[in-house]
BAVO-771554 format. One record per residue (C-alpha): y, x, z; residue number from 1. Coordinates in steps of 0.001 Angstrom, whole numbers, plus 500000, padded with zeros to 6 digits. Layout:
# BAVO-771554
(site (Y; X; Z); NUM)
...
This chain:
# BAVO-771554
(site (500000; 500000; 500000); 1)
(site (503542; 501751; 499010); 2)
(site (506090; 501700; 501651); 3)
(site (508238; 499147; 499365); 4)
(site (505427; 496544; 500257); 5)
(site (505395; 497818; 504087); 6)
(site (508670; 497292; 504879); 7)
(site (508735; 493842; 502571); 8)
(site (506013; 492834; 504545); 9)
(site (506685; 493778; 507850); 10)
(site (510712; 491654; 507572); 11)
(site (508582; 489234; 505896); 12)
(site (506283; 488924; 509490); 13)
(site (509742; 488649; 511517); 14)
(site (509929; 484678; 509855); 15)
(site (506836; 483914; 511645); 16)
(site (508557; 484451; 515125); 17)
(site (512218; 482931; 514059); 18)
(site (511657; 480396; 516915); 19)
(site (510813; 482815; 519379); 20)
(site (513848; 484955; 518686); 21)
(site (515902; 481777; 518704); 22)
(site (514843; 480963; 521784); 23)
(site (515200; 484502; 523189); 24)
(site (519047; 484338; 521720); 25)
(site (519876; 480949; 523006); 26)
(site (518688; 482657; 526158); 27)
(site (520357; 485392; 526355); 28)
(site (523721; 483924; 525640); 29)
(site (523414; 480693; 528402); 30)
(site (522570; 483758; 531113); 31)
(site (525977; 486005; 529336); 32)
(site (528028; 483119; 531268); 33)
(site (525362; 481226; 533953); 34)
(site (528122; 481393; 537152); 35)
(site (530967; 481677; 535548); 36)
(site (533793; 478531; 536012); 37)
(site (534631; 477993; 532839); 38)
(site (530869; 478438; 531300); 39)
(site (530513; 479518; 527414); 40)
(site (534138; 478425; 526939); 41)
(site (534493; 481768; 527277); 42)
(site (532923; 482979; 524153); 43)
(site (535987; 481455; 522271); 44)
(site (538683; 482049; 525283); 45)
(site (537608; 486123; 525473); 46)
(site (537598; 487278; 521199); 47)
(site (541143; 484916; 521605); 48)
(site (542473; 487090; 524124); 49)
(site (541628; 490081; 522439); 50)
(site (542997; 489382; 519541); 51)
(site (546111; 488452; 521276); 52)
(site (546869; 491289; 523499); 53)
(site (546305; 493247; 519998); 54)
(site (548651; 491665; 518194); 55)
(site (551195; 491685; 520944); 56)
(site (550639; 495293; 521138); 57)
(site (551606; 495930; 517207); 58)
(site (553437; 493539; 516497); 59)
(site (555929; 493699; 519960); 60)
(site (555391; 497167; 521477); 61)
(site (554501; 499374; 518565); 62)
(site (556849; 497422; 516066); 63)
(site (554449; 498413; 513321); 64)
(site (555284; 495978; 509932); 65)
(site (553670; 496916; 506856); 66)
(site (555835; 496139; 503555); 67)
(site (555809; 492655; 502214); 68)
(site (554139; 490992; 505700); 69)
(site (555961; 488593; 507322); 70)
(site (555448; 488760; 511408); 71)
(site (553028; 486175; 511776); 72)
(site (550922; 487779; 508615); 73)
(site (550882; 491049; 510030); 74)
(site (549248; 489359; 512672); 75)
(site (546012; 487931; 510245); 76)
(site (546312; 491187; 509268); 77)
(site (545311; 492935; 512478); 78)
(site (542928; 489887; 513622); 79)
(site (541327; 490210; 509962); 80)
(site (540539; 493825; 510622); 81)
(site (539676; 493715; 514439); 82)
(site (536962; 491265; 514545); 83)
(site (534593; 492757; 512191); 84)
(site (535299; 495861; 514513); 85)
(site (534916; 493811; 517923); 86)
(site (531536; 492236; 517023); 87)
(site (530181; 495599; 515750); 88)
(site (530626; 497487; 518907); 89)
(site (529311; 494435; 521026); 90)
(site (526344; 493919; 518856); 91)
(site (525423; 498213; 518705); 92)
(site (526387; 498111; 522220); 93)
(site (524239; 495610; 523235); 94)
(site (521138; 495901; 521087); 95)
(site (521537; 500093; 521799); 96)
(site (520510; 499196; 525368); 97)
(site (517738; 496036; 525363); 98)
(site (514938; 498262; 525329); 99)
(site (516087; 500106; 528440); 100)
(site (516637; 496483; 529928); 101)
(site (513746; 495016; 528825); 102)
(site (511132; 497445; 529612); 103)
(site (508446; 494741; 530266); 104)
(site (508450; 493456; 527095); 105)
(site (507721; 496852; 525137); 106)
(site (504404; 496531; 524541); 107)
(site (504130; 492661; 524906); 108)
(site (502076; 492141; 521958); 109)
(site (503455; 487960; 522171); 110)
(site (506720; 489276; 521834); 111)
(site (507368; 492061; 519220); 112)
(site (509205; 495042; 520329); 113)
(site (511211; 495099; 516914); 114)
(site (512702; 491705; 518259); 115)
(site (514312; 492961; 521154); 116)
(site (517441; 494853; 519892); 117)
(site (517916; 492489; 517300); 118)
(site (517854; 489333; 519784); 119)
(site (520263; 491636; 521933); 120)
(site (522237; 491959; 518508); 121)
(site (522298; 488493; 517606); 122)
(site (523212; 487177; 521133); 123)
(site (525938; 489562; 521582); 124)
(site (527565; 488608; 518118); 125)
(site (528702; 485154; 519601); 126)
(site (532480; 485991; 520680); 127)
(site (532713; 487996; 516989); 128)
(site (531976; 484698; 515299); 129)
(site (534121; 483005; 517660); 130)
(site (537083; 485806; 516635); 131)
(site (536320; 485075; 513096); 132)
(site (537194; 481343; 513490); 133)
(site (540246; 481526; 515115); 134)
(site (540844; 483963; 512420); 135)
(site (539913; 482003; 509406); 136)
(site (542013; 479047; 511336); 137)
(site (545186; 481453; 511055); 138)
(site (544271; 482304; 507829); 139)
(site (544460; 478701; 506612); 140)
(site (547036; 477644; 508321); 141)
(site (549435; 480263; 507134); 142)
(site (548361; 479804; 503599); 143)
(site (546881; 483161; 502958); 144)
(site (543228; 482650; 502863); 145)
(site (541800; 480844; 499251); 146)
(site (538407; 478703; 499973); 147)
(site (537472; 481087; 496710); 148)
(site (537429; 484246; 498665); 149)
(site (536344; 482622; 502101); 150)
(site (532921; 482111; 500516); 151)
(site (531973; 485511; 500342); 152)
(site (533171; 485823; 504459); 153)
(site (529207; 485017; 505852); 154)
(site (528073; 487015; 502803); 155)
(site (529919; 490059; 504574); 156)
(site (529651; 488910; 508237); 157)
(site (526092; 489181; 507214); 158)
(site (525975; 492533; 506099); 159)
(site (527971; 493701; 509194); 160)
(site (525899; 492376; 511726); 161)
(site (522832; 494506; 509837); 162)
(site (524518; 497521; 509921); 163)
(site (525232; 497882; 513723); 164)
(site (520946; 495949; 513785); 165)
(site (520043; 499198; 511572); 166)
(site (521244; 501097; 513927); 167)
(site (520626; 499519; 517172); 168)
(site (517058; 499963; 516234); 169)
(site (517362; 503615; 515986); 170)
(site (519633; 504432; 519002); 171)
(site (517650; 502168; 521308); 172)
(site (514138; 504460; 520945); 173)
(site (516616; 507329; 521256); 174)
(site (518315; 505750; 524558); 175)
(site (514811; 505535; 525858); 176)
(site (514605; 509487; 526052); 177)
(site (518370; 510124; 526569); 178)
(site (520332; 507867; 528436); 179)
(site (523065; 509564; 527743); 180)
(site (523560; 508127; 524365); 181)
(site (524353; 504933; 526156); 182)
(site (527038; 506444; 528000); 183)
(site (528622; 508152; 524656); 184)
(site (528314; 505048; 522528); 185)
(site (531273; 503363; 523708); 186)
(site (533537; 506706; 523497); 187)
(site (532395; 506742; 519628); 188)
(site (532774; 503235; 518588); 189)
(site (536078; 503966; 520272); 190)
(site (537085; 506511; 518438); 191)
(site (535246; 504793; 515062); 192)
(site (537814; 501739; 515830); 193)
(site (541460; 503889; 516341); 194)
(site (540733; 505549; 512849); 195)
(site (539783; 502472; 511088); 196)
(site (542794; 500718; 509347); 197)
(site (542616; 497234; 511376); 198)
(site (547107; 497555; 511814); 199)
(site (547451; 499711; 508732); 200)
(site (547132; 499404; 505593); 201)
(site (545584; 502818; 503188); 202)
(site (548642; 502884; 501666); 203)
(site (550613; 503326; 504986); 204)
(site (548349; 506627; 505408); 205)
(site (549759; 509992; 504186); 206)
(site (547530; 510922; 500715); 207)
(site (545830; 514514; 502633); 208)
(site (544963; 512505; 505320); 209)
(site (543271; 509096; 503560); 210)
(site (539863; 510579; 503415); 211)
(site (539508; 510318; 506947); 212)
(site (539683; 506257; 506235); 213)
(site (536591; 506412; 503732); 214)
(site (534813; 508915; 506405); 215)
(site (534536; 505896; 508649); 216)
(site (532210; 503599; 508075); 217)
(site (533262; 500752; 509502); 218)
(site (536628; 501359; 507327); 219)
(site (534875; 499310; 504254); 220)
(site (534345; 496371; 506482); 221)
(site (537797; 496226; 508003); 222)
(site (539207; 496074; 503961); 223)
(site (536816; 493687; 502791); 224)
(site (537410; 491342; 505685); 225)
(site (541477; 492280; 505541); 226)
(site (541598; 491708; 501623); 227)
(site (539451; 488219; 501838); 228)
(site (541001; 486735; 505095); 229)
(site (544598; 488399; 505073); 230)
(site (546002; 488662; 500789); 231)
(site (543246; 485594; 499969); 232)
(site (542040; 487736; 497288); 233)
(site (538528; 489572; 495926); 234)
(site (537734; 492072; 497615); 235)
(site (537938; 495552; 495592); 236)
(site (534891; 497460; 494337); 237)
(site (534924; 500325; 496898); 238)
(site (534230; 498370; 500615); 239)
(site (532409; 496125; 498373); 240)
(site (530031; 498928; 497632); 241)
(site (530138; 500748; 500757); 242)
(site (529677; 497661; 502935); 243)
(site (526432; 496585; 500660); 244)
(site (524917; 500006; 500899); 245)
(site (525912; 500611; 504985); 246)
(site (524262; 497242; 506171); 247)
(site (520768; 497061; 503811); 248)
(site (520717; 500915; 504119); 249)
(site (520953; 500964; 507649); 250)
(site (519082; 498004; 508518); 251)
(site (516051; 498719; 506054); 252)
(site (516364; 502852; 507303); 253)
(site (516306; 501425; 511258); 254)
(site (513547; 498530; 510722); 255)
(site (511200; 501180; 509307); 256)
(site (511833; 504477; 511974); 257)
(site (511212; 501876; 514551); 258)
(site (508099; 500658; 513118); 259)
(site (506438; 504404; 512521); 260)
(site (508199; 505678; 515721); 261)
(site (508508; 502988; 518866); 262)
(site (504851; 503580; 520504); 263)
(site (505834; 507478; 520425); 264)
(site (508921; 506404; 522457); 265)
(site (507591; 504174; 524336); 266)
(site (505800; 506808; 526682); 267)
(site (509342; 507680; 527993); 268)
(site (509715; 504242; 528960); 269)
């Protein structure tokens, strides 16, 4: 069998246990906010917040106003570009460390161990899609967002959400023999998010230094999503590529490693 038909039939198998991982998502996200006053409200109340102390940063404090943006669409702008960045680090974040958390269900032949991160992943991507909303809402209600170009938003969401999967699957074998890749993530999404263009645009960005842009990956996400929610318009052919070949490379790349390599890392468990 070539590993083509693996992997095909391996994400095929992952249908058979769609309920299960539902379950294990709708889970995960009642226990996110079980005690808490104001309950899942708080999946739309915290990406709103965010986004808000964000824009008042910019927009207020920073007085940053790219040519030919009104206030409020420098705003869209920045929301456009900071929630594909805001769900990525929750869902790598999150999926990075389910193993370590959920070190009973490793070998738990009921419950593949290739479901874990991405139920982690899935659950954690609630308040992004909640973020994307309120965006979209903006978006529509200023005028600058076309129904034409908001089709290809899931399309993209899609691709995003298997691109920090991908690698979930990889870091969380690798957090099983080095913790301290948990404790570095968040310092490199970090730094990932200040040098992504989310209140910039490329062409505020001195030519020797716009390479740096493209050297990010989560650069081609923040255009696409800034070009389709933000101008309204298609997005152009370079995040377009590098968004396509980021998420299926990295989540095809991270489904496989974990397959050949989990029960090898499990012993550190």
């Amino acid at each position: 069998m070539s590993l083509s038909n693996g992997v095909f039939r391996s994400l095929k198998s992952l249908t058979r246990y769609r309920r299960r991982l539902l379950e294990g998502v709708m889970l995960d996200v009642r226990q996110q906010y079980t005690g808490s006053v104001l309950g899942i409200f708080w999946a739309f109340l915290f990406p709103f917040l965010q986004l808000s102390i964000f824009a008042i940063l910019y927009t207020v404090i920073f007085k940053v106003r790219p040519a030919g943006l009104t206030e409020w669409q420098y705003v869209l702008l920045v929301f456009s570009g900071l929630v594909p960045l805001l769900a990525f680090s929750a869902i790598l974040i999150s999926s990075t460390g389910s193993l370590t958390a959920n070190k009973n269900l490793l070998l738990n032949t009921v419950f593949p161990a290739e479901l874990i991160p991405l139920r982690s992943a899935l659950a954690a991507q609630v308040p992004g899609v909640s973020g994307l909303i309120i965006t979209l809402i903006l978006g529509f209600v200023l005028g600058r967002t076309s129904w034409q170009a908001i089709l290809l938003v899931p399309v993209f969401w899609l691709l995003l959400v298997m691109f920090a999967v991908g690698l979930g699957w990889l870091l969380s074998l690798f957090s099983l023999v080095a913790k301290d890749i948990q404790h570095a993530l968040g310092l490199i999404v970090m730094l990932m998010m200040i040098l992504s263009p989310f209140a910039y645009t490329p062409e505020m960005v001195p030519s020797a230094l716009k390479f740096i842009i493209y050297l990010n990956p989560l650069s081609y996400f923040v255009l696409v999503f800034q070009q389709l929610i933000a101008y309204g318009t298609w997005p152009e052919l370079i995040p377009v590529m590098g968004s396509l070949i980021l998420g299926l490379g990295s989540f095809l790349l991270g489904y496989v490693v974990f397959l050949k390599a989990k029960f090898v890392f499990f012993d550190y468990a």
